[in-house]
DSSP file (Angstrom, degrees, kcal/mol; ACC not computed):
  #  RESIDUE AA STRUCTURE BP1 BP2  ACC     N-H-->O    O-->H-N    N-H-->O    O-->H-N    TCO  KAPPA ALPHA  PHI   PSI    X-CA   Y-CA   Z-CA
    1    1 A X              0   0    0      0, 0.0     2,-0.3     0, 0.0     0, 0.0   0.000 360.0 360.0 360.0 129.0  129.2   37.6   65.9
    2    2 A X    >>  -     0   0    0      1,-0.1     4,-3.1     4,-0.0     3,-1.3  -0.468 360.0 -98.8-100.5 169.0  127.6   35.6   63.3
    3    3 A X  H 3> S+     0   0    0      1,-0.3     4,-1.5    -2,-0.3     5,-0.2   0.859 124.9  47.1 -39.0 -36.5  128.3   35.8   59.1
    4    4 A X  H 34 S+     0   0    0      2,-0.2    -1,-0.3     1,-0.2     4,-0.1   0.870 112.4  49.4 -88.0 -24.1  125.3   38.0   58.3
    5    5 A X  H <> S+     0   0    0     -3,-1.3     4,-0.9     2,-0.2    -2,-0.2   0.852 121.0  42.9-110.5 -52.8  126.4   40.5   61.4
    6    6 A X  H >X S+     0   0    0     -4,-3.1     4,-3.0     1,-0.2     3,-2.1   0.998 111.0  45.7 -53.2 -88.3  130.0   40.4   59.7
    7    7 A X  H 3X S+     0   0    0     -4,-1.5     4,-0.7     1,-0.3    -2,-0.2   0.698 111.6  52.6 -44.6 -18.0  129.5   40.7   56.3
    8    8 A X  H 3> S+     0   0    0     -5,-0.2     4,-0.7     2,-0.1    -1,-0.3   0.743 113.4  52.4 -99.2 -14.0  126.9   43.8   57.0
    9    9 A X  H <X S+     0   0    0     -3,-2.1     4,-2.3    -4,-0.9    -2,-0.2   0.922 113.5  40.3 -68.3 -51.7  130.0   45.3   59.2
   10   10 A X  H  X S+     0   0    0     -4,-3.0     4,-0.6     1,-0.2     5,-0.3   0.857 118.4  41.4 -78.8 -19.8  132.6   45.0   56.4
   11   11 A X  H  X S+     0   0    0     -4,-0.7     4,-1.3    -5,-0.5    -1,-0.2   0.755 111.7  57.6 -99.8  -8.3  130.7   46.0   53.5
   12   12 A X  H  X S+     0   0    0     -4,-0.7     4,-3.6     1,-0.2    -2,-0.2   0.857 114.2  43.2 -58.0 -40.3  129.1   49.0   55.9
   13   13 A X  H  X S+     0   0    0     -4,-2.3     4,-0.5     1,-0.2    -2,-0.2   0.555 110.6  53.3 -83.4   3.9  133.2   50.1   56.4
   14   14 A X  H  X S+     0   0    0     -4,-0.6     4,-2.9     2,-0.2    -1,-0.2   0.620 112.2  47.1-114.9 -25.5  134.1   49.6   52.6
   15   15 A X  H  X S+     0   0    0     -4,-1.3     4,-3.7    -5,-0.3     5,-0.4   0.967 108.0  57.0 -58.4 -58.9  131.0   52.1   51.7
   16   16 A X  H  X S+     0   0    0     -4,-3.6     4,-2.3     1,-0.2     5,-0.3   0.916 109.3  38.2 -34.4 -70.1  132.0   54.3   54.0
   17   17 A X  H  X S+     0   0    0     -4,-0.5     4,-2.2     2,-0.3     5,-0.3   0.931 113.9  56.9 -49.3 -52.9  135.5   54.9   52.8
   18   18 A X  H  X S+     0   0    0     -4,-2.9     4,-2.7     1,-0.2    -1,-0.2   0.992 108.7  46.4 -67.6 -34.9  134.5   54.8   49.5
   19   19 A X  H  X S+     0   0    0     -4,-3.7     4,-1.7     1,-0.2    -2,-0.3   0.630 110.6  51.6 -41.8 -24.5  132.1   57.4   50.2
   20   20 A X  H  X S+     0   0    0     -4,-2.3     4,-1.3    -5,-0.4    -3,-0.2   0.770 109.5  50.8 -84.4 -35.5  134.5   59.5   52.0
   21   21 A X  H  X S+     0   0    0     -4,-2.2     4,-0.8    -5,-0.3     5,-0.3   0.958 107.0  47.8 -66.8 -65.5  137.0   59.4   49.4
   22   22 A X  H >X S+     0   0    0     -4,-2.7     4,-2.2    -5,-0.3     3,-1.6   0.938 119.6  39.8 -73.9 -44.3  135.1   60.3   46.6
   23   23 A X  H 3X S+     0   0    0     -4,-1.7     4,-1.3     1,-0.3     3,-0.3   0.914 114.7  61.6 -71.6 -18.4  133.3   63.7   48.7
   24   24 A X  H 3< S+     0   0    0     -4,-1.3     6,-0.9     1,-0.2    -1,-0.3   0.598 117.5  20.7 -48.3 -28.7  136.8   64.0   50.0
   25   25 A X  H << S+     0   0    0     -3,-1.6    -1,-0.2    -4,-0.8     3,-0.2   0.296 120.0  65.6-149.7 -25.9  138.2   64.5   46.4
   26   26 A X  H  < S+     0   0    0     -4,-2.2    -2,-0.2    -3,-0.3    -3,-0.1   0.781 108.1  31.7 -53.8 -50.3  135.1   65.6   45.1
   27   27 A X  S  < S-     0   0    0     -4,-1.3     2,-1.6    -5,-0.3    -1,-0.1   0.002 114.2-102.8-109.6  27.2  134.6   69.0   47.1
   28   28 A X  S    S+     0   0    0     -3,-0.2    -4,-0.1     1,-0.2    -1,-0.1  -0.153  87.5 122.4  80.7 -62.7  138.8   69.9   47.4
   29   29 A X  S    S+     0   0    0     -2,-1.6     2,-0.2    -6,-0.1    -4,-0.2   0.523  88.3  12.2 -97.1 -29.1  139.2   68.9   51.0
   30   30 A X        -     0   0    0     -6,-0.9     2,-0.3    -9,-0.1    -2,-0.1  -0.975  68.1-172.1-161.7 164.4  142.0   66.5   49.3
   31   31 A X        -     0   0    0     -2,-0.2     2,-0.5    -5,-0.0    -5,-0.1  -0.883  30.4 -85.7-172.2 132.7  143.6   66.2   46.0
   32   32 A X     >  -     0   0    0     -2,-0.3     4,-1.3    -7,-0.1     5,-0.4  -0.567  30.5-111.1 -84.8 145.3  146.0   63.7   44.4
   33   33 A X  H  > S+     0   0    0     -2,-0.5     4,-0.8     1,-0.3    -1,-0.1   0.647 125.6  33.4   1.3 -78.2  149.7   63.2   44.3
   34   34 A X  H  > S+     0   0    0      2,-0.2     4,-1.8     1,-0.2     5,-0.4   0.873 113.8  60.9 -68.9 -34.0  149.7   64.3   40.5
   35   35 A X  H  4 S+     0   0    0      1,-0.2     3,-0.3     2,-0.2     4,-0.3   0.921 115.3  38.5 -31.5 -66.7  146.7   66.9   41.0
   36   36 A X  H  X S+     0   0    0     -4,-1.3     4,-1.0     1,-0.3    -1,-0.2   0.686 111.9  50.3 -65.9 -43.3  149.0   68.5   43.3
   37   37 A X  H  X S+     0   0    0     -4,-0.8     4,-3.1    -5,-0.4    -1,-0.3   0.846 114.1  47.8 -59.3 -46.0  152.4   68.2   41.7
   38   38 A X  H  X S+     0   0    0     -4,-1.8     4,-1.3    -3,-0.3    -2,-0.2   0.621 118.4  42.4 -72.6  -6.4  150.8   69.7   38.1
   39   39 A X  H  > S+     0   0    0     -5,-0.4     4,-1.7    -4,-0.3    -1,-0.2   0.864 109.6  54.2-104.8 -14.1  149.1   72.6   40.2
   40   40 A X  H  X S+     0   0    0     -4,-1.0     4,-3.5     3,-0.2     5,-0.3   0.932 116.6  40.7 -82.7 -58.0  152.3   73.0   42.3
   41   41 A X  H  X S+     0   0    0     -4,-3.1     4,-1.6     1,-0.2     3,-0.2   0.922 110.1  57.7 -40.5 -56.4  154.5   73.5   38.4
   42   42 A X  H  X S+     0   0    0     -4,-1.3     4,-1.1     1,-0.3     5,-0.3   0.678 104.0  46.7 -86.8 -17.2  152.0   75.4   37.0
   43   43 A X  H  X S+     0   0    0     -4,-1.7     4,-0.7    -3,-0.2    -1,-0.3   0.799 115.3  50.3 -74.0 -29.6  152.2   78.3   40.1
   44   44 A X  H  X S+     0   0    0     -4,-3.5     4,-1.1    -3,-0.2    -2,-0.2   0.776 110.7  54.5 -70.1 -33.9  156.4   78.2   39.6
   45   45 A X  H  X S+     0   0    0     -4,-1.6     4,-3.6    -5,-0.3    -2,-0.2   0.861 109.0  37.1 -42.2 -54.6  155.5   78.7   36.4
   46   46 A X  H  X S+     0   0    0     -4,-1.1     4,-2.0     1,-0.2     5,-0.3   0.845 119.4  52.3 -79.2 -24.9  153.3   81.8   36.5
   47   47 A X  H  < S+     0   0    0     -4,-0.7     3,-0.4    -5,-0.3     4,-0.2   0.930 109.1  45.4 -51.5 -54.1  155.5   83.4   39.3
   48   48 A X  H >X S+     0   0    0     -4,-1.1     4,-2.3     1,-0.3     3,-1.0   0.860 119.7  43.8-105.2 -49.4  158.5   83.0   37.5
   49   49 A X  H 3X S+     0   0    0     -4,-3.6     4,-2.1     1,-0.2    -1,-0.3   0.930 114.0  50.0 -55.1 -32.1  156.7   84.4   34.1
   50   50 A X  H 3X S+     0   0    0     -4,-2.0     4,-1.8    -3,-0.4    -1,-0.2   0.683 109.9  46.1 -90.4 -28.9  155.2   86.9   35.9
   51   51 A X  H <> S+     0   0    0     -3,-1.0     4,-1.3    -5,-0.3    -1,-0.2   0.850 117.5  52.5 -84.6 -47.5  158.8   88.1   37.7
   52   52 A X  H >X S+     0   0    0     -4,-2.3     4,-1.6     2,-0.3     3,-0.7   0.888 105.6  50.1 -45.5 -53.5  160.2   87.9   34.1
   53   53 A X  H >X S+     0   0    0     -4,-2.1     4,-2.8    -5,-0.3     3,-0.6   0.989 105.1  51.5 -62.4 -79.4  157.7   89.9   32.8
   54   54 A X  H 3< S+     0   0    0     -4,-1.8    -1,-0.3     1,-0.3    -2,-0.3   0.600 118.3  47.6 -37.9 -36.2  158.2   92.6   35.4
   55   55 A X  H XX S+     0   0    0     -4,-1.3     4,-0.9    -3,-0.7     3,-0.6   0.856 106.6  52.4  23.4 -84.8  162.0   92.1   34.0
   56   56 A X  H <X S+     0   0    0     -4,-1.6     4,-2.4    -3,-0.6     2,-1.1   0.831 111.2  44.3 -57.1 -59.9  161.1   92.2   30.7
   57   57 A X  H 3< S+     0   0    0     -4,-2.8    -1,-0.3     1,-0.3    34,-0.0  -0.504 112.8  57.6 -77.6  63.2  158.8   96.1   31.0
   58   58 A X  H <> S+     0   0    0     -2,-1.1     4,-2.7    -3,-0.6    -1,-0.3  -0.218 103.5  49.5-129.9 -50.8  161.7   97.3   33.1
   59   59 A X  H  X S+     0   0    0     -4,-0.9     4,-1.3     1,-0.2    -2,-0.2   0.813 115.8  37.7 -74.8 -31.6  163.7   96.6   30.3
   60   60 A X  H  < S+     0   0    0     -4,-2.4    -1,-0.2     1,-0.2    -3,-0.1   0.672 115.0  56.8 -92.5 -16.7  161.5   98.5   27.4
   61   61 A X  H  4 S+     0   0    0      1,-0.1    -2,-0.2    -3,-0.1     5,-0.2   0.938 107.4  48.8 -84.4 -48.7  160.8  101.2   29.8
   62   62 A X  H  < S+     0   0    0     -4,-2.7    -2,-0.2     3,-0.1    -3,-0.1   0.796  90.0 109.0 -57.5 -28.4  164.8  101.7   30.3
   63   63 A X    ><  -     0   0    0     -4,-1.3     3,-1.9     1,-0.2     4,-0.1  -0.285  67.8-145.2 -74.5 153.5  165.3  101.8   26.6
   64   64 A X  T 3  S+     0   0    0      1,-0.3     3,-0.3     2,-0.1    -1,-0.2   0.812  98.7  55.7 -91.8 -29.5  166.1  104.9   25.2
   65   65 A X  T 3> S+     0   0    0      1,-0.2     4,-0.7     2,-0.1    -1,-0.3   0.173  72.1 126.0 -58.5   9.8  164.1  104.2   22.0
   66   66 A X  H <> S+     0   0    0     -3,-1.9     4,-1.3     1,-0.2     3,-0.3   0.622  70.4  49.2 -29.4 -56.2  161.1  103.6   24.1
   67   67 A X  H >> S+     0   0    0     -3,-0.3     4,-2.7     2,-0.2     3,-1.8   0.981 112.8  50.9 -84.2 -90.5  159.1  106.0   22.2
   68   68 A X  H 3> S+     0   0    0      1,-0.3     4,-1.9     2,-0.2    -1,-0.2   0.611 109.0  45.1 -13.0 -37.0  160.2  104.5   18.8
   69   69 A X  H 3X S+     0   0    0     -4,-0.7     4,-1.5    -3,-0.3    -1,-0.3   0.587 107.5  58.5-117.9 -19.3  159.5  101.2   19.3
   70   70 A X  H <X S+     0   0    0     -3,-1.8     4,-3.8    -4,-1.3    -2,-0.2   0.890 109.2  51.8 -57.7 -35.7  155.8  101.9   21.0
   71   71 A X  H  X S+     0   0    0     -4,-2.7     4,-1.8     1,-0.3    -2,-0.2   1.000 113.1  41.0 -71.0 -56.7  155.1  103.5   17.8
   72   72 A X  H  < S+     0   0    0     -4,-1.9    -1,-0.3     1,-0.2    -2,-0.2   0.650 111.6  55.7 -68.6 -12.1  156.2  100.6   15.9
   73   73 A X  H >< S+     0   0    0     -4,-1.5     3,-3.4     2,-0.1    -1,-0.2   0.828 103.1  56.5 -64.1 -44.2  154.6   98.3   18.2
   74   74 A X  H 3< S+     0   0    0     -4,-3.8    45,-0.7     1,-0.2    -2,-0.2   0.885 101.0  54.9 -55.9 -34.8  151.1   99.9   17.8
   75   75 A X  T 3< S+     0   0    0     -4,-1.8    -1,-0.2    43,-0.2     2,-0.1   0.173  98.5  93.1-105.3  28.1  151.1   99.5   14.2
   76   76 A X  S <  S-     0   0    0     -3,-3.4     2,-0.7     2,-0.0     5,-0.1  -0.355  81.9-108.7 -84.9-175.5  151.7   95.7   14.8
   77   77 A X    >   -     0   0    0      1,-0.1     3,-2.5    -2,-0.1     4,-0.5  -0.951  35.0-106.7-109.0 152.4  149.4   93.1   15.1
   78   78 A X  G >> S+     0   0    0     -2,-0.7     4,-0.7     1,-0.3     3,-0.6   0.739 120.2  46.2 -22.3 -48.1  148.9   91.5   18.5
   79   79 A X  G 34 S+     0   0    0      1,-0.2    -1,-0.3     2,-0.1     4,-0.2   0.402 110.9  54.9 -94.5  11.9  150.8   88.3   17.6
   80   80 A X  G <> S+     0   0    0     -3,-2.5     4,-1.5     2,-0.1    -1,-0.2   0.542  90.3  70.3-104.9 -10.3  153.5   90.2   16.1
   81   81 A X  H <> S+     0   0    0     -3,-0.6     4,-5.5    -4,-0.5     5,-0.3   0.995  97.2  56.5 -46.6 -69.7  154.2   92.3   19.1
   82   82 A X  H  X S+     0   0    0     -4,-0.7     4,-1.9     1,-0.3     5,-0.2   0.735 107.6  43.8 -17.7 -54.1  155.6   89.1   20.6
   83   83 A X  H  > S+     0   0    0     -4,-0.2     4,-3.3     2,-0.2     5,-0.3   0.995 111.7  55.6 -69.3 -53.1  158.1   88.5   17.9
   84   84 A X  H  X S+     0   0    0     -4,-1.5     4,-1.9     1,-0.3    -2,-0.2   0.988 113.3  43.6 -53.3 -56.3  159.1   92.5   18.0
   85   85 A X  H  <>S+     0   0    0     -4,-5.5     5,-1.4     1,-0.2     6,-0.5   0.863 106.0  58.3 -73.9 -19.6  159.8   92.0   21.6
   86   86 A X  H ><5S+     0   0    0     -4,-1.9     3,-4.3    -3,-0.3    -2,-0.2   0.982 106.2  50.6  -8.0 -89.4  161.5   88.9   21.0
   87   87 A X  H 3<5S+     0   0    0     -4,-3.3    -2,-0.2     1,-0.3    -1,-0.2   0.695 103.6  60.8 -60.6  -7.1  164.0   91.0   18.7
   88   88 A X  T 3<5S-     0   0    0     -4,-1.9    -1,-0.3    -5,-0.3    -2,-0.2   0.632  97.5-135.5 -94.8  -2.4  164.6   93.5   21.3
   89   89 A X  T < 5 +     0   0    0     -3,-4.3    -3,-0.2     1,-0.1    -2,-0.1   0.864  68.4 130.2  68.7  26.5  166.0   91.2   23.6
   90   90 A X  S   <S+     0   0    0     -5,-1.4   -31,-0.2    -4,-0.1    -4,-0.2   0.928  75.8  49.4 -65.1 -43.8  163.7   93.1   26.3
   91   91 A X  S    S+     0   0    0     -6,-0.5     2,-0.5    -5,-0.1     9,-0.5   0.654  89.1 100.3 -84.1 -28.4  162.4   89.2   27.3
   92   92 A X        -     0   0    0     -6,-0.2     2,-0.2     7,-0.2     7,-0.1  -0.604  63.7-144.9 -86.5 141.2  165.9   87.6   27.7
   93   93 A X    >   -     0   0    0     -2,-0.5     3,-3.8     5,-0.2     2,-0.3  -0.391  36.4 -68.1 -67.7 150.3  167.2   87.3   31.1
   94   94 A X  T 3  S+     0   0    0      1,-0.2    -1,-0.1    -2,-0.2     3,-0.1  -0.243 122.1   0.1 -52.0 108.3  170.5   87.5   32.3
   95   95 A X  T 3  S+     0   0    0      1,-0.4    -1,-0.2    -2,-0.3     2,-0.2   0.499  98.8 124.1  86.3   2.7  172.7   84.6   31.1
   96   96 A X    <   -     0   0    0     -3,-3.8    -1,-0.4     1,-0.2     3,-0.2  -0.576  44.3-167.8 -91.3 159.4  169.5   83.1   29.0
   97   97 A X  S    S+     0   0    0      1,-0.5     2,-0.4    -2,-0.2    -1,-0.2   0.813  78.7  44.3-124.6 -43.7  170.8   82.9   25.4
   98   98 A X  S    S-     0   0    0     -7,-0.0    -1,-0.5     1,-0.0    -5,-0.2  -0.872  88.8-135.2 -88.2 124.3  167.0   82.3   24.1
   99   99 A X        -     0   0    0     -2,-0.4     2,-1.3    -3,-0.2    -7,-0.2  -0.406  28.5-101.0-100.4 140.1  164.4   84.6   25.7
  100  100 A X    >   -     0   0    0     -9,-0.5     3,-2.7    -2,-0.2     4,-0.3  -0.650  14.9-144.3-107.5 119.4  161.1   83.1   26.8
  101  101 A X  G >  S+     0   0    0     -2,-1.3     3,-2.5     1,-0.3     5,-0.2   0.673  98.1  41.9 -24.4 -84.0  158.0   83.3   24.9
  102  102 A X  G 3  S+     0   0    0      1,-0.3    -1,-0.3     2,-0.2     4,-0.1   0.378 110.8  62.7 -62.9  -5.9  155.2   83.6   27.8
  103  103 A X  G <  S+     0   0    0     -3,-2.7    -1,-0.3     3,-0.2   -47,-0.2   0.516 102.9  49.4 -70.1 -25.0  157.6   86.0   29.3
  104  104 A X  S <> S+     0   0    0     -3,-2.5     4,-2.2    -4,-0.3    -2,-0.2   0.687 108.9  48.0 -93.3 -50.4  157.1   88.1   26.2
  105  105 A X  H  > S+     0   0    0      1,-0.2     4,-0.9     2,-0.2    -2,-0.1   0.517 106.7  57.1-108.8  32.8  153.5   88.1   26.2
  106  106 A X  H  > S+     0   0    0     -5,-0.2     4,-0.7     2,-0.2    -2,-0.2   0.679 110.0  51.9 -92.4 -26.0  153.4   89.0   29.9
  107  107 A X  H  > S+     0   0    0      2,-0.2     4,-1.9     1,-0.1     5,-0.3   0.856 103.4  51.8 -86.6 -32.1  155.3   91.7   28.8
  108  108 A X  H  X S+     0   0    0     -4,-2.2     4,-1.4     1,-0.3    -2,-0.2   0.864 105.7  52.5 -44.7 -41.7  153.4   92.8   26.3
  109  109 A X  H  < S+     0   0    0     -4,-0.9    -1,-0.3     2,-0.2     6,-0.2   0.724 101.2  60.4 -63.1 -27.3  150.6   93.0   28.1
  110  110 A X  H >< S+     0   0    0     -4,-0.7     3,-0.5    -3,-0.2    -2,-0.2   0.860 113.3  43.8 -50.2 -51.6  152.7   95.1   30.8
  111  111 A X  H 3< S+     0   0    0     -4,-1.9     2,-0.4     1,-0.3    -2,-0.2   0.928 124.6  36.5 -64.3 -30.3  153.1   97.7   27.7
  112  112 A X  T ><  +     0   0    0     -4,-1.4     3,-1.1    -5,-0.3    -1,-0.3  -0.853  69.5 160.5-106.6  73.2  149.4   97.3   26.7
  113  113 A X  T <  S+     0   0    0     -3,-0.5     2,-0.2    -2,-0.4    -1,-0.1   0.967  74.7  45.7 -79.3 -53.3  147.6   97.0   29.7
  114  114 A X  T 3  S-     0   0    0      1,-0.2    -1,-0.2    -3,-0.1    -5,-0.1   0.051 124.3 -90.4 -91.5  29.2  144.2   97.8   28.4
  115  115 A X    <   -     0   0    0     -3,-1.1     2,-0.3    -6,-0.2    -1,-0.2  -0.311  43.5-112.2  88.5 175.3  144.6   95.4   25.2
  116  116 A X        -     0   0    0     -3,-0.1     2,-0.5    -4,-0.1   -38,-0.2  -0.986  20.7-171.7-151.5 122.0  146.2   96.9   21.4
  117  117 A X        -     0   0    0     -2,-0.3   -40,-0.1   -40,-0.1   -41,-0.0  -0.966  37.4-113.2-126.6 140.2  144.3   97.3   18.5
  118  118 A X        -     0   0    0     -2,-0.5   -43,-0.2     1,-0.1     2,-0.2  -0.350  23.3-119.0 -71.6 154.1  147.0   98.2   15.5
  119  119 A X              0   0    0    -45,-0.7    -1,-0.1     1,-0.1    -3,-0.0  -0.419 360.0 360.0 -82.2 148.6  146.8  101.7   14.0
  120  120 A X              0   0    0     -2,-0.2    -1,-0.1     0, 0.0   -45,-0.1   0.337 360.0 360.0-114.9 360.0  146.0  101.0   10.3
């Protein structure tokens, strides 16, 4: 094999690869380390809000002031539901001593499905 016959072999196999890599990583088929680790969090994340949530409406459906505290939820505004269900301790979990925000408005949205506009 002579130099020119070499050198058009190695730099054929280092296009290649780089080509393969990039539609490889381009088009999904493959994914990095951190790609995978941040997408891995961010689905344990929405599960676990999402389980919370379910938690959370269980808890406001059980309460016996239910009624009450819709009424007074409607005539909040949207980002002030959140705090109200905050102060009902619907959101905290068992043994949590602080109740978790996105748990809160995943439950709001359980109680609102179809969106809130406050009653004026």
């Amino acid at each position: 094999m002579n130099d020119r016959t070499l050198k058009g072999l190695v730099g054929g196999i280092v296009i290649g690869i780089v080509v393969t890599t990039v539609l490889t990583i381009g088009t999904g088929f493959s994914i990095p380390q951190g790609e995978a680790d941040r997408q891995s969090k961010e689905a344990t994340k929405t599960a676990l809000v999402n389980a919370f949530a379910d938690i959370c409406f269980e808890n406001y459906k059980l309460d016996e002031d239910r009624e009450i505290h819709l009424a007074a939820l409607k005539k909040l505004e949207v980002y002030q539901q959140r705090n109200y269900i905050l102060s009902r301790g619907w959101s905290r979990m068992l043994g949590q001593e602080i109740p978790y925000r996105d748990t809160s408005d995943e439950c709001q949205l359980r109680i609102f499905p179809d969106g809130h506009v406050p009653e004026k």
